[in-house]
C-alpha positions, 0 to 999 in steps of 0.5 A: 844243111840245104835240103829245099833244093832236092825237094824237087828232084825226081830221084830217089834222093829226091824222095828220101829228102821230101822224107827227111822234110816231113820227118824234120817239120813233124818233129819241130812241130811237136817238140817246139818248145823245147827244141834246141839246135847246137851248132859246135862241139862246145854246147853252143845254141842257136837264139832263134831258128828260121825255116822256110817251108815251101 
């Protein structure tokens, strides 16, 4: 999910991503330590988890 690149967009899409992104950091921030990111159907994880906020 690439969401920085219609940070900037001026339209509604644009609103509701920089939406999302404040959604998505506030509830990483909270839940740091003890979020995991499954990536499969078969209950595989990520180790690690990087982010570039901007």
């Amino acid at each position: 999910m690439e969401l920085n690149g219609l940070y900037s967009n001026t339209s509604q899409l644009g609103k509701a991503t920089r939406k999302a992104i404040g959604y998505i950091i506030s509830h990483i921030q909270l839940h740091a330590m003890s979020l995991r990111v499954q990536t499969s159907l078969k209950g595989n994880y990520l180790m690690t988890l990087s982010m570039q906020i901007v």
